[in-house]
N, C-alpha and C positions, 0 to 999 in steps of 0.2 A: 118460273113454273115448270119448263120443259125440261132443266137443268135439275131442278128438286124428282121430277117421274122420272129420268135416265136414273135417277140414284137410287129410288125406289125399287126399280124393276132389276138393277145391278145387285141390291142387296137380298131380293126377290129371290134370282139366279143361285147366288152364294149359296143362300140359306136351302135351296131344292139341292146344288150339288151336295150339301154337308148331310143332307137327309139322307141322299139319295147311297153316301158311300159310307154311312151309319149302319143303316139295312144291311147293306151287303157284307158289311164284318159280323154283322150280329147273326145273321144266315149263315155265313162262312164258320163263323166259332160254334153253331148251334151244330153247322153237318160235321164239325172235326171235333166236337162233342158224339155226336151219336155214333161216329163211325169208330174211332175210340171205345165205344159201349158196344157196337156189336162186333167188334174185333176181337173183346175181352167176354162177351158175354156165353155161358157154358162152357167156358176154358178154363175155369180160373181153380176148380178142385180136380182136377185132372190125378189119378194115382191115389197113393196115401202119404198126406202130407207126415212130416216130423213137428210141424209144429200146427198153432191153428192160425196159418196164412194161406192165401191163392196166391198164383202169380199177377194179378192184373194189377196190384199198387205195389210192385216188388220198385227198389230202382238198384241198378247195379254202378258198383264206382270203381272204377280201373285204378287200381292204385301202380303206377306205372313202374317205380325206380324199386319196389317190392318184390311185383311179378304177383300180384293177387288181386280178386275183386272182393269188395264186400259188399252185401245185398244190406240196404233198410227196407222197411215197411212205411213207404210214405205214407200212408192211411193215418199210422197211429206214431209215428215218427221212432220208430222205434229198430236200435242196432239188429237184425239177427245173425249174420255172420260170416266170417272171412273164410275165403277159398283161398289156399298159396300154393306156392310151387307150379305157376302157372308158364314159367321163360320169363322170356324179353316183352316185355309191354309198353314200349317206348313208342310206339306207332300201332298199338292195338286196335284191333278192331272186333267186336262183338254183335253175333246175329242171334235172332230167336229163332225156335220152333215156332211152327202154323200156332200150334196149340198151346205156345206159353210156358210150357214146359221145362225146356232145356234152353242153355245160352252156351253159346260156339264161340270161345273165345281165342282169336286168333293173334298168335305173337310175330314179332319183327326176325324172328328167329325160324319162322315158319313151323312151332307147335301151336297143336289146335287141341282145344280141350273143352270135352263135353260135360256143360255144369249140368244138374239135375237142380233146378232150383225148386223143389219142394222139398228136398232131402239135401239141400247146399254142399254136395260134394263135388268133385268132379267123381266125373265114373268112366272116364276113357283118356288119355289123351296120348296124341302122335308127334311123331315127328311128321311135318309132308315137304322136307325140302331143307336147304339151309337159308332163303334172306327172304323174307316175303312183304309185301307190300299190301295185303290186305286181302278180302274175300267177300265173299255173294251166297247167296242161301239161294234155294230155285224156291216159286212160289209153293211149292207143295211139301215146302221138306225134305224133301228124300237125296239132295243133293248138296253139297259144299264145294265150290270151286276159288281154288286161291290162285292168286296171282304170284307170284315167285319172279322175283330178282334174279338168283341163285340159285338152280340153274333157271334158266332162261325159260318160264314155262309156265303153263296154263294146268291145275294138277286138280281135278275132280275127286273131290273123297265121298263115302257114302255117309250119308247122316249120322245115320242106325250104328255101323260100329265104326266108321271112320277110315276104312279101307279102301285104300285107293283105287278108282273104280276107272280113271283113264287118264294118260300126260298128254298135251300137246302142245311141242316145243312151240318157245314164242320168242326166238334169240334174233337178232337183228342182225342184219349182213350189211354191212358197208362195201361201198363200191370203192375199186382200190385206187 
């Protein structure tokens, strides 16, 4: 009888942690639900679109050995269109505007290019370096900082037109 209540109160146990760590996904997927809605919410007609899309179900796909992104419309699954002549996209890396707007597509060749994804062109892009390793948006936008292999260097561009706004070497000295 003592041996049958230990097993009771063991599967008792079980059954409270599998409750207990149900909730906390179901809470966890509900707040990375809402926070996904209010991330995208009032951003999504930003401008005057080309087509009748917002960005908040855009998804972009780095087509790497091309050098282009294509955007779909997850919502309705549907192609809208290829950006090219974007460099080296071998180790790309891509950031958004606050607002959804633009995507900052950054190549292993250190060009950065300002998509407009409601009008899917680019509409800027630079050279900021020759070998780069990837890049940061600041939370507000207004900044882009890449890291650069080639030279050796920490290279801040402005959002807005992409102009280099300050370098700061970051080359490593070996002791001899």
């Amino acid at each position: 009888q003592m041996q049958n209540a230990k097993c009771k109160m063991q599967n008792f146990k079980t059954l409270q942690f599998l409750i207990s760590n149900l909730q906390f996904s179901i809470c966890n997927g509900l707040f990375q639900g809402l926070l996904v809605i209010l991330i995208f919410s009032g951003n999504v007609t930003a401008g005057q679109p080309r087509g009748d899309w917002g960005t908040a179900s855009l998804m972009g796909i780095v087509e790497r050995e091309a050098g282009s992104v294509i955007v779909i419309d997850s919502s309705r699954h549907k192609f809208l269109g290829r950006i090219s002549n974007l460099g080296n996209l071998i180790h790309a890396t891509v950031k958004f505007s606050k607002d959804a707007r633009f995507a900052y597509v950054i190549g292993r060749d250190a060009s950065v290019s300002k998509i407009d994804l409601l009008k899917l062109k680019a509409v800027k892009k630079v050279k900021a370096g020759d070998d780069s390793v990837g890049g940061v948006m600041t939370q507000d936008s207004k900044y882009i900082a890449l890291s650069n292999y080639v030279p050796g260097e920490v290279r801040i561009l402005d959002a807005e037109t992409l102009e280099t706004v300050k370098i700061i070497p970051a080359e490593r000295e070996y002791p001899d």
